[in-house]
N, C-alpha and C positions, 0 to 999 in steps of 0.2 A: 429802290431796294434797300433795306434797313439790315444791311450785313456789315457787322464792324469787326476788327482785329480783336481778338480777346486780349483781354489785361492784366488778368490775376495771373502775374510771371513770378516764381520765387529764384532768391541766387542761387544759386547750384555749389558755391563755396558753404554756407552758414543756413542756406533754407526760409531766410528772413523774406518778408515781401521786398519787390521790388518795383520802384514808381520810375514815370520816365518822368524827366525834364530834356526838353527840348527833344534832342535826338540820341540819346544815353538814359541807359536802365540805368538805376541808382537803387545800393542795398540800403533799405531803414533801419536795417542794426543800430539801435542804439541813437538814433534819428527820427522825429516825425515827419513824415511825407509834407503835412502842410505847415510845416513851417522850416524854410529852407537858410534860416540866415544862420550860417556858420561861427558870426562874431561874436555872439554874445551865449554861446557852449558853456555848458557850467564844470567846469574842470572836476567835480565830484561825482559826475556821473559819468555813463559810457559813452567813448569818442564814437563819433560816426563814422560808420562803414565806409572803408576805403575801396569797397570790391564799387565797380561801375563799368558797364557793356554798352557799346556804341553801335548805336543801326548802322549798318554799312549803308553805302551808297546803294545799294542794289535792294534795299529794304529789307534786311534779313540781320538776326543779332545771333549773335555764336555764343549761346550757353555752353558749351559744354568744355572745362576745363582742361588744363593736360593730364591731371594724376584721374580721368578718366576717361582717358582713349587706352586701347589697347595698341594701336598704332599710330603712326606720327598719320597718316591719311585712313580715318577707319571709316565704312561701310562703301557702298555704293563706289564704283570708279565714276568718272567723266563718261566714258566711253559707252558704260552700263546704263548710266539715266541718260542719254540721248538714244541709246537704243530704245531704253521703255518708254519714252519722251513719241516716239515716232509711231511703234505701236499702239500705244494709247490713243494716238491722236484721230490714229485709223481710224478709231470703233470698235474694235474687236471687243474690248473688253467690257464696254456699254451697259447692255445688261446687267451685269454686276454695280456697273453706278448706278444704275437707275435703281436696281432691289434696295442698294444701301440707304440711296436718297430717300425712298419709300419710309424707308424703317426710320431713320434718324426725324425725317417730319412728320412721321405718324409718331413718336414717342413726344416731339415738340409739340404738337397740338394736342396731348392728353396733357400739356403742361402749359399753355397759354394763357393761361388767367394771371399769370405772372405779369408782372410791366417789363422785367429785365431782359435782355436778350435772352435765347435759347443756346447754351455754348457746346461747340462739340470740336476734342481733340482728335486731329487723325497721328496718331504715334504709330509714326514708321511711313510717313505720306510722302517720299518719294519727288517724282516732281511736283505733288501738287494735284493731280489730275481727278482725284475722286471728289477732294475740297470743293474745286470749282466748278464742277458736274452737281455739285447739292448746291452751290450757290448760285449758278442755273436753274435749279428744280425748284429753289425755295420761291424765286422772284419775287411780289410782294405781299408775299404770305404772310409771311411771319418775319420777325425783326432776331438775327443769329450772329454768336460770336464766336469766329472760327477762327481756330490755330491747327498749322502743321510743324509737325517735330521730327524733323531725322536724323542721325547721327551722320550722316556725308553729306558734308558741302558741297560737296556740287550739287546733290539735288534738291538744297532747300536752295543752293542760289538756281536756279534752275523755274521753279517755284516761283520765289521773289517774281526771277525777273519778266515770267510769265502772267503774273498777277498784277505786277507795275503795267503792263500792256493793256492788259485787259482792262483793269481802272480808268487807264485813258481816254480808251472809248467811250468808257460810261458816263450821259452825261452828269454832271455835277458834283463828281466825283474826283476830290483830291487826294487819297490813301485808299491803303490797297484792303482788299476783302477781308486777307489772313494775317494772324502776324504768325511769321515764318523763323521758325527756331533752330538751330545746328545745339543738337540735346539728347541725352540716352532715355533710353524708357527706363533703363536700370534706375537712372536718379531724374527724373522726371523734376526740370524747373517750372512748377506750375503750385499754389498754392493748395490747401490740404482744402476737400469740400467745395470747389470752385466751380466743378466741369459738368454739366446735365446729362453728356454723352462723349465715351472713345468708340474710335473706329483702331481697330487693328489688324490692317490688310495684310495678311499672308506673312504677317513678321514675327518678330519675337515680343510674346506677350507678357512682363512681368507683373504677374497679375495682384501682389501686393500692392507697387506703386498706382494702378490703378485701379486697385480697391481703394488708395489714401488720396486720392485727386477727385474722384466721383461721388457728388453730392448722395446723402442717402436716398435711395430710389431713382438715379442718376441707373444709364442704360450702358453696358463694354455690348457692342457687335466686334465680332472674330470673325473673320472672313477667314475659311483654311481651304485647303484643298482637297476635292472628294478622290475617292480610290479611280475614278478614270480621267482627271485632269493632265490633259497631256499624253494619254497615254501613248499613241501614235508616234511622239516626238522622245517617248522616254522608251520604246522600243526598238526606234532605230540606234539610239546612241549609246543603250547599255547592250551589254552580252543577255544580260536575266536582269528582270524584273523583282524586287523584294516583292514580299508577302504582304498586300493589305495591311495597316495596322487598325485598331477597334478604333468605329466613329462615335464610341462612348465618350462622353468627354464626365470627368473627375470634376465635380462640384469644386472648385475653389473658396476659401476659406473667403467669408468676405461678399459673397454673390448668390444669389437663388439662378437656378436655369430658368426662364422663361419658357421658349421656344427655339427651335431649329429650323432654318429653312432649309431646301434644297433647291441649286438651282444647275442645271443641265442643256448647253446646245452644239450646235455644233459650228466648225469654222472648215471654211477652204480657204487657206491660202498659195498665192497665186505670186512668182517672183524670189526669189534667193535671199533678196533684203529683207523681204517681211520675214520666213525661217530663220535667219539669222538672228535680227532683234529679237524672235523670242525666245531665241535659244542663249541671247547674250543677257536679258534682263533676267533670267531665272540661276538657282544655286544651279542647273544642270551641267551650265558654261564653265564651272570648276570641277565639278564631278564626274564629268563624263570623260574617259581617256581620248585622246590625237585621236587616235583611228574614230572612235566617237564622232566627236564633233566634227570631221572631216566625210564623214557619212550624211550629216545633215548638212555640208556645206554643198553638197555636191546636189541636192535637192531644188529642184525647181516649182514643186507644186506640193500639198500638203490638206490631207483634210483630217481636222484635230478636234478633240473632242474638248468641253469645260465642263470642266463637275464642279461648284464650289458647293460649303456648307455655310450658312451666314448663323451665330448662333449667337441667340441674345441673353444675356446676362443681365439681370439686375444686381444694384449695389443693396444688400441687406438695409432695413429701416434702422 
């Protein structure tokens, strides 16, 4: 299988490229990549970048600075990506990988004639789960360079350390599928023109940074949710229901609309725990008042509807 870590990472302080040595990104401000000897620096030009990010042990590098966190611990809790961590694992959500897998290697193979890998970001990928569902699907199709990017550490370490496992198995296999990023979409550490394809699963999409990351004619799928997604689960826990909002989506500066897909089925679940987790992985788990969420706690069986819209974006020529 010919799936490697994408590479084109920029600093997230200065924007510069960044090269790894050894097991540390290193900014080339002011620095060329291939030539690393420090001694002989010519004191009339620019000192090399002092900015340098170390892979953790768990194979995961923390782009994402302090003066851009909104909180000392911001997105996802621990508690939240072990809930989605268990759900996902179920199946439920399946279909959905399987439509995105679909899309991302049908946009890869109108583009194969290339030598290079095929690269696609998932910004806002969580533990992982949809990544490794196309890195399943791809097998040895096509040769793909995949990165995931979330702003909470636990679920890019979550991620990692799911994807260090799964490497393991593989045989002949020393590194892991994705390289796994703790990074904002807002300031996306990836180089300008880099990426063939973003996936952005039900998150926040800033659709300038991912206008400036995707090669021209490069594909954004937005996966959002359709007006009856959940609806079963957002009946018991609200008093009323808002109003639909329009499934027009506003041409973004930067992108032609392709197409939309629609995708629709249904689930029963069966047990308190599975309820729970997907009441604990969604915004619902903050927005729904005690009495709420203690109305679906008290639930034992659940039959819920999925609406998603998957809606493909190209990046202008």
């Amino acid at each position: 299988m010919s799936i490697t870590p994408f590479q084109s990472l920029a600093c997230p302080l200065d924007g510069e490229p960044l090269y790894l040595e050894g097991s540390t990104w290193r900014c080339s401000a002011g620095h060329s990549p291939s030539k690393h000897d420090f001694s002989k620096h010519d004191p009339s030009k620019p000192s090399p970048s002092k900015h340098s990010f170390d892979t953790a042990r768990q194979g995961y590098v923390n782009l994402l600075p302090v003066q851009q966190k909104r909180s000392s611990d911001p997105g996802d809790s621990k508690a939240m990506v072990a809930a989605r961590q268990r759900f996902l694992d179920a199946g439920y959500y399946r279909p959905i990988a399987d439509a995105v897998s679909r899309a991302v290697l049908s946009q890869a193979k109108r583009q194969s004639i290339r030598d290079t890998p095929f690269s696609c970001l998932d910004a806002g990928c969580g533990e992982g789960y949809y990544l490794r569902q196309l890195a399943s699907a791809a097998q040895d199709a096509l040769p793909l360079a995949l990165m995931g990017l979330d702003i909470s550490k636990w679920a890019v370490l979550a991620a990692a350390k799911q994807d260090s496992r799964r490497g393991g198995q593989q045989e002949h296999s020393q590194t892991p599928q994705s390289q796994w990023v703790v990074g904002s979409n807002a300031h996306l550490p990836v180089q300008s023109q880099t990426l063939d394809s973003v996936l952005c699963m039900f998150g926040f999409p800033v659709m300038g940074e991912f206008a400036r990351v995707l090669k021209p004619g490069g594909m954004l799928l937005q996966i959002e949710a359709g007006p009856s997604h959940l609806r079963e689960l957002r009946e018991i826990i609200y008093p009323t229901l808002k109003p639909e909002r329009s499934s027009e989506s506003k041409v973004p500066e930067g992108f032609i609309h392709h197409h939309t897909e629609r995708l629709c089925y249904s689930l029963a679940l069966e047990g308190a725990e599975d309820i729970s987790d997907l009441l604990a992985m969604t915004p619902h788990l903050y927005r729904a008042s005690a009495e709420g969420r203690a109305r679906a706690g008290a639930l034992e069986a659940l039959a819920i509807t999925v609406e998603v819209r998957l809606v493909h974006w190209l990046r202008s020529e």
